[in-house]
Every structure is written in structure tokens, then in C-alpha cells.
N, C-alpha and C positions, 0 to 999 in steps of 0.2 A: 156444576162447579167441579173442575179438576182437582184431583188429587193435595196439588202445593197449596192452594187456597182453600182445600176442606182444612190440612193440616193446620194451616195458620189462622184460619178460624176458631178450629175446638181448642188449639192451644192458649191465644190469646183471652179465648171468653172463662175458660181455666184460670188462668193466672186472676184476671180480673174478681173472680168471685171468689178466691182465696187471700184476695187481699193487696194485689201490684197494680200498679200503673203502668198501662200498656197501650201504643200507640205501635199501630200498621199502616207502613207504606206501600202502597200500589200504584204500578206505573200504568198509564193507559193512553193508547192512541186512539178512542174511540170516543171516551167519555167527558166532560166539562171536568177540569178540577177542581177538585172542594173537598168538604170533609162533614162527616157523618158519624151518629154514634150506634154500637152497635156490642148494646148489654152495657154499655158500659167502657167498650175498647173504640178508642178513637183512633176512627179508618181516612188516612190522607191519602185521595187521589190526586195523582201528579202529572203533568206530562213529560214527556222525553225533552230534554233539553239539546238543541242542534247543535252540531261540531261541524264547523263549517267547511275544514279540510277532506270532506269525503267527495266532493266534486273536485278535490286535484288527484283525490287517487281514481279514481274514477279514470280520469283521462290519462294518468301517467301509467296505472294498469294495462293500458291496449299496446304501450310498447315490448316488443319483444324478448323475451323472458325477464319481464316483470310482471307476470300474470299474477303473482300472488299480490301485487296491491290490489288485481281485479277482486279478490276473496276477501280483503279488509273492507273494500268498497263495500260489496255485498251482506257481509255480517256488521257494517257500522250504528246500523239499528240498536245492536246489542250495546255498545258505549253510551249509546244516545241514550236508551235505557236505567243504566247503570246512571251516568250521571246525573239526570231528573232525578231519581231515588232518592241519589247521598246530598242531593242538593236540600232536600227534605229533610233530612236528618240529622243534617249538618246546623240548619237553622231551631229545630228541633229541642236539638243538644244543646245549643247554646241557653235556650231558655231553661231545660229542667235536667241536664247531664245523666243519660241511660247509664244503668249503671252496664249493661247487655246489649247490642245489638245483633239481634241473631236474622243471618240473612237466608236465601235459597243460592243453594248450588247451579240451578240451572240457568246458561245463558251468563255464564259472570257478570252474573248481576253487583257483585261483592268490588269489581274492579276499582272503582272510583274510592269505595272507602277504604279499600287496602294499601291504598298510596296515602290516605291521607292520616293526620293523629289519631285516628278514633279504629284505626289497627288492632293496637291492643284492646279492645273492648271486642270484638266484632268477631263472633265464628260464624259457620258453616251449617246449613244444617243438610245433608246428603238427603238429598229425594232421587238422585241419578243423574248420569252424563251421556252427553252424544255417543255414539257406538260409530264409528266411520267405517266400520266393517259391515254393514247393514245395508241391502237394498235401499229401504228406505231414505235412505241419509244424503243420497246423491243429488245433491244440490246445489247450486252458488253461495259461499261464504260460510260451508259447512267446516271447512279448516281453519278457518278464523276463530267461529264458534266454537270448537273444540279448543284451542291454543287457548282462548279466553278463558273457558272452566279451568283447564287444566294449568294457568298461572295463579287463577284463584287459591284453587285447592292447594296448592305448594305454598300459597305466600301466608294464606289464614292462620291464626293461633291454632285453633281448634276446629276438628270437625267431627259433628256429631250425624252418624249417617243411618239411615232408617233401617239399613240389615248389616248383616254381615259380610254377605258376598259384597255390598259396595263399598265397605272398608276395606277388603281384601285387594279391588279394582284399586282402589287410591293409594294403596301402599302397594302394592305391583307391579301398576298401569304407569304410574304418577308419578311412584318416588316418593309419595308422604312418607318420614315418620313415622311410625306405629305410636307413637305414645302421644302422637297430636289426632289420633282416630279414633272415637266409639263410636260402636254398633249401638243404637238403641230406638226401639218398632214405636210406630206410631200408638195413641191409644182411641181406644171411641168407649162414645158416651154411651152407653146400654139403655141408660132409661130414656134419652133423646131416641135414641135410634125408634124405639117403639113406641113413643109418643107420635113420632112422625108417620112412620107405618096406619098406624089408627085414625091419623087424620087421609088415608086415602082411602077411595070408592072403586078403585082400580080391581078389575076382579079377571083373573086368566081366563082365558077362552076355555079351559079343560080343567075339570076339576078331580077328575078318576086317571084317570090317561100319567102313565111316568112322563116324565115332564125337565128335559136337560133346558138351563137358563143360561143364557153367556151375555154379558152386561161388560161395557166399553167402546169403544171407535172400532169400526168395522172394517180394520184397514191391515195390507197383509205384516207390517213389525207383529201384530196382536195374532196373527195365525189364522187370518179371516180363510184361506183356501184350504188349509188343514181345517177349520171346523166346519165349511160344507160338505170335505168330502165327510169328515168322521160323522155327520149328521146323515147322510146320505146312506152309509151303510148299519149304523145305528136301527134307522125303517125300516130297510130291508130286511135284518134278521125280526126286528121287531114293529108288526105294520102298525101295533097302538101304540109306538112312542112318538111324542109330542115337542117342540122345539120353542124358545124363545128368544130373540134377537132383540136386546134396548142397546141403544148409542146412534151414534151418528155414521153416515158411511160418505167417506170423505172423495173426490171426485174422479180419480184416478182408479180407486178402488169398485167404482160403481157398475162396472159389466161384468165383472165377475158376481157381483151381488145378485144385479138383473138376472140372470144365469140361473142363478141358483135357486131365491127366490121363484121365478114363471116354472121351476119343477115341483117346489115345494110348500106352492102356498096353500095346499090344502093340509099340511101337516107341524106348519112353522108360520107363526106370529110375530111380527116385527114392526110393535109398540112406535117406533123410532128413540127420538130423547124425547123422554117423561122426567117429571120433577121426581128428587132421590125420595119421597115419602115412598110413589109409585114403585121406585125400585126395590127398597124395602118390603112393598108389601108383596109383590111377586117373590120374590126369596123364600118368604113364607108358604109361600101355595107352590112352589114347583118341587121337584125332588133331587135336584142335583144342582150345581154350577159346573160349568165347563170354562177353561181357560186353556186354550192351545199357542198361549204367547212364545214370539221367539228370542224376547228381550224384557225382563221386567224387574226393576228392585225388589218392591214388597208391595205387591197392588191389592189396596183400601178393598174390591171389591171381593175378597176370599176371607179378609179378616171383617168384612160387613157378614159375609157367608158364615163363618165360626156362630157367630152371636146369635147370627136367625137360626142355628141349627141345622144347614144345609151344607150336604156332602160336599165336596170338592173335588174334581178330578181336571189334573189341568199337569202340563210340560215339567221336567225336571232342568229350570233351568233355573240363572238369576236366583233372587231372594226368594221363590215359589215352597224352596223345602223350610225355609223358615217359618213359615205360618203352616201350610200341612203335613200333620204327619201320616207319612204312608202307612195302608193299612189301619188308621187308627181314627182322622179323622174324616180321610177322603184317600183315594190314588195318585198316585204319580206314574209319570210314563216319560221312557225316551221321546225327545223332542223330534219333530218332522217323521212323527209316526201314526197316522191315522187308523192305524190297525189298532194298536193298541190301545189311542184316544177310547176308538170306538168298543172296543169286549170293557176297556174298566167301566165305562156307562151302561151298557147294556149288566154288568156284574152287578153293580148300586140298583139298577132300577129290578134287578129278577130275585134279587134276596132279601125278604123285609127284615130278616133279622140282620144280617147284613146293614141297612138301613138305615135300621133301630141304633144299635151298635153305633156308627158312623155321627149321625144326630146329636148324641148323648155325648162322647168325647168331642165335640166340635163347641159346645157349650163351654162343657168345664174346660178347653183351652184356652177359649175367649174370656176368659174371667182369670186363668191363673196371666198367660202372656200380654193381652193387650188392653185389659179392664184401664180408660183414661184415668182414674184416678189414683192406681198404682200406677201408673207408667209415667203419670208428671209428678208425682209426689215423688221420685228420683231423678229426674229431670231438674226439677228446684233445685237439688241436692247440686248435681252437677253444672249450672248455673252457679251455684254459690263457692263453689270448688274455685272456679274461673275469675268470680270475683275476688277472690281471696289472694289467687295467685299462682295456685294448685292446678297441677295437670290432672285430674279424674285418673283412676287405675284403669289403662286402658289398654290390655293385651285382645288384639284380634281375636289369638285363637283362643282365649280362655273368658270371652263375652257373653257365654250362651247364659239366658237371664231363666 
């Protein structure tokens, strides 16, 4: 389960046992539509409704310099998207009137209800945007998709975004308002988290041996070739250190993988994707996380790391400094620097006090910043702001919670 879907999950199942009526929309090109209960939160799956004018851009795209209808053509999926959703919500509404609809930022998903009455009701919630500066990103109908968020984001009432550096992007990048932006982190459930952990049988290959874990897609946005080399010299100063690779390695990125792994497989473990108990429980048993992302909001898998008590040493980029603090509860390091990836981990794994130290503050953060039951028991708050009619106090630079 990704990140936007863990979010709208613990969110929803939250509200629901505090007492709301909560109903989530999901679009899918894969699955039958229908709907399912889940705790209590009633899940509509929908599909994408077709707009049939993407076969005239299509073909009026191929004339010359009209290439950019080729890039409407190409990201049309995301409308297509968009309106199955608000179609959903629309009929919805009309039965029990939300008093909130809160949607995801990514993919302007928001488009179709921001033209339509239920505007005013409808924020944002920032989980992050296309980067068109990024290797990665080079694709057909990547400027579409970008233009789509970024009409979203300007036209929404409110947006409520999962760090701060992404309020800073949308008031920067965008042109938001400041007083239409909070920063405010996701929360996790603690005692889920380790209920789930206890229901796995999953046990690391190395139970002595320091042990760096890096948990996500195995693709280079995420720092896949910075963390072979940073593993690679990691061994070498240190021949018992031990490596763990969980996610997916997606098809383009795969010979670099190959690569790496046929040098390393006597020293590095690579699980693939396991269910999140199994990720959890390896947290538990290894001794560090590593993240050498070169783009990331606030990624779920450092604030899972706080909770299980495991270091962190990962890029100073994006949202990264807002969950670790340097020297306190893990490392930071300039980004596209494998040298330095590699001495902060070899530091965590050679000094138990060190360690010790690191473990103990990564607890008590997860419990003051991102414990779900403080973090949505203000959330409520700013919901009912919204309802009211109230914009939440909402200066960028003076958010830090």
C-alpha cells in the first residue's frame, strides 16, 4: 500500500471510531466497481469515466506546433480520473451533504470538483507534486500532469500539506497564498503498528552483524545508484556489515540492480515486496535505515523508523529534516554524496552509545510529532475551522508543531 492510501486509511478509520461518517473514493482501472466496508469507513471503488475528445487531440496534436495537445492527449487519463471520482461524490452528496471533502493533491485529482458547487467544501491534502526537473519525470504528458496539480493547488480553498518544505513549494513554486497553506505530518498508529509487526514470522538473515535497511521502490528519484555505491564502501571499511533491500525494482532500473546485487549477494538481502507487518518487523531487528532519496515530501518510511526506534541516516533534502533530527535522532547528509552516506552509517553501526543515544530520541519524537492521535485530534480542529468558515492560523514559517 503507498503512502496516499496508508494516509487515507489510518485517517478515515480515525475519524470513524471517534465518531464521523466517512466515506472514500477510489478510482481504479483494474478493479470491478463496488463498495466495501472497512471498520466502519465505506470504500467506493469507481472507474474512470471517458471523455471522448482525447482521440481529436490525439490526432490534431501531430500537426505542427501543436505538440502540446500531443501532452493533453497523453496525461488525459488524469481527467478521466478526476471525473469518475467527483462523479462519485457528487451522487454521494446529494444523498447525505459532506460536510468536508478532503481530496489528494496528486495527479489533479481535485479538477472536476473544483469547477463544480462543492468547491467550497473541498481542500487539498499535499502528499507532493511532479518535479519536471527530475530525470525521472521524462515522459509523455508530464506537462499536462504538472499544469493539472498546479491549477488544482491555486484554485482549492485550502491546502493542507504533509511538511513544510511542500507549503513553501506551493507558495513559491505556485503562487498559493500563504494563508490558504498548512504544513501538518501525517500520524501512525503505534499500537497498530506493533500489533502488525507481532503478527510476522519474518526473521533477518543476520541477527549479530550491523544491519543498514532501506525500504521503498528501487528506482533512481529514490537514490537507488547512491545507495549501491554508499553500501558498497560501507563493506569495504566494514567486511561484517550487512544490507537489506524491501520494495519493488521497477524495469528500467533493473540492470543497475542486477549489477549490484551478482556483487553483493553474499552480503545484501533483498526480501522484494513483503506485506508492511514484515516491514515492520525487520525495523525491529536491523540497526539503521538508510534513505538516499533525491526527492521526497515526508516519507511514512522514517516516521515508521522513529516509532520502531531505528536510526536514520538519509539525504538533506525535501521534507527529510522534518522528521530527523540531526545528530539527535539519526544523520543527515548532503545529497548525491556517497561518501558521506557511507562514514554516517558506518558512525551508527561503530558506536553503541552512539546507538543507544539515537534509538531512545527517535521514540520520544514519534510520540511528541507524529503520535495519530495527537496529530488528528488537531486536524478535527482544523476541519471544523473550514467548516465554520475560518481560515486555520496558517503562517509557513512559523508552523513548526
Amino acid at each position: 500500500m503507498g503512502g496516499i492510501a496508508t494516509y487515507t486509511r489510518d485517517t478515515a478509520r480515525w475519524l470513524v471510531k471517534h465518531g464521523h461518517s466517512v466515506h472514500v473514493v477510489c478510482v481504479t482501472r483494474t478493479s470491478p466497481p463496488g463498495e466495501e466496508d472497512d471498520e466502519g469507513v465505506r470504500v467506493h471503488f469507481v472507474r474512470p469515466t471517458r471523455i471522448r475528445p482525447r482521440q481529436l487531440l490525439r490526432m490534431v496534436g501531430q500537426v505542427p506546433g501543436l505538440a502540446f495537445l500531443q501532452e493533453a492527449y497523453a496525461g488525459w487519463d488524469l481527467l478521466e480520473n478526476s471525473l469518475g471520482a467527483w462523479r462519485a461524490v457528487w451522487r454521494l452528496d446529494r444523498r447525505m451533504h459532506f460536510d468536508v471533502i478532503e481530496c489528494a493533491d496528486f495527479g489533479g485529482l481535485a479538477f472536476w470538483g473544483l469547477l463544480s458547487s462543492l468547491k467550497s467544501r473541498t481542500i487539498l491534502r499535499g502528499h507532493g507534486y511532479l518535479h519536471l526537473e527530475l530525470p525521472h519525470t521524462i515522459w509523455p504528458g508530464r506537462h499536462f500532469h504538472h499544469a493539472l496539480e498546479k491549477f488544482c493547488v491555486r484554485q482549492t480553498r485550502f491546502v493542507l500539506t504533509a511538511s513544510e518544505y511542500l507549503a513553501r513549494c506551493y507558495v513559491g513554486e505556485f503562487g498559493v497564498e500563504e494563508k490558504k497553506v498548512m504544513p501538518w505530518p501525517y500520524g501512525i498508529n503505534q499500537k497498530r503498528l506493533f500489533e502488525q509487526a507481532a503478527c510476522s514470522t519474518l526473521r533477518s538473515m543476520w541477527s549479530d552483524e550491523p544491519t543498514a535497511l532501506y525500504v521503498g521502490r528501487i528506482e533512481r528519484q529514490k537514490g537507488n545508484d547512491l545507495l549501491f555505491s554508499t553500501l558498497h564502501i560501507v563493506h569495504q571499511m566494514n567486511p561484517d556489515f550487512r544490507a537489506i533491500l524491501v520494495g519493488r525494482v521497477p524495469q528500467n532500473d533493473r540492470p543497475a540492480y542486477d549489477g549490484f546485487m551478482e556483487a553483493a549477494r553474499d552480503w545484501c538481502w533483498h526480501p522484494g515486496e513483503i506485506a508492511f507487518s514484515d516491514v515492520i518487523a525487520l525495523m525491529l531487528q536491523s540497526t539503521l535505515v538508510v534513505l538516499p532519496s533525491r526527492t521526497d515530501t515526508l516519507p511514512r518510511t522514517l516516521i515508521e523508523a522513529l516509532f520502531c526506534g531505528l536510526p536514520q541516516v538519509a539525504t538533506h533534502i525535501g521534507g527529510i529534516p522534518e522528521i530527523i533530527e540531526d545528530g539527535k535522532t539519526g544523520l543527515l547528509v548532503p545529497p548525491e554524496d556517497t561518501q558521506a552516506l557511507a562514514s554516517a552509517i558506518e558512525q551508527i553501526c561503530l558506536s553503541p552509545s552512539l546507538l543507544t543515544r539515537l534509538r531512545h530520541n527517535s521514540k520520544e519524537r514519534a510520540l511528541v510529532k507524529f503520535d495519530l492521535e495527537k496529530v488528528m485530534t488537531r486536524q478535527v480542529q482544523i476541519y471544523q475551522s473550514l467548516i465554520e468558515g475560518v481560515l486555520p492560523l496558517t503562517s509557513v514559517q512559523d508552523s513548526e508543531t
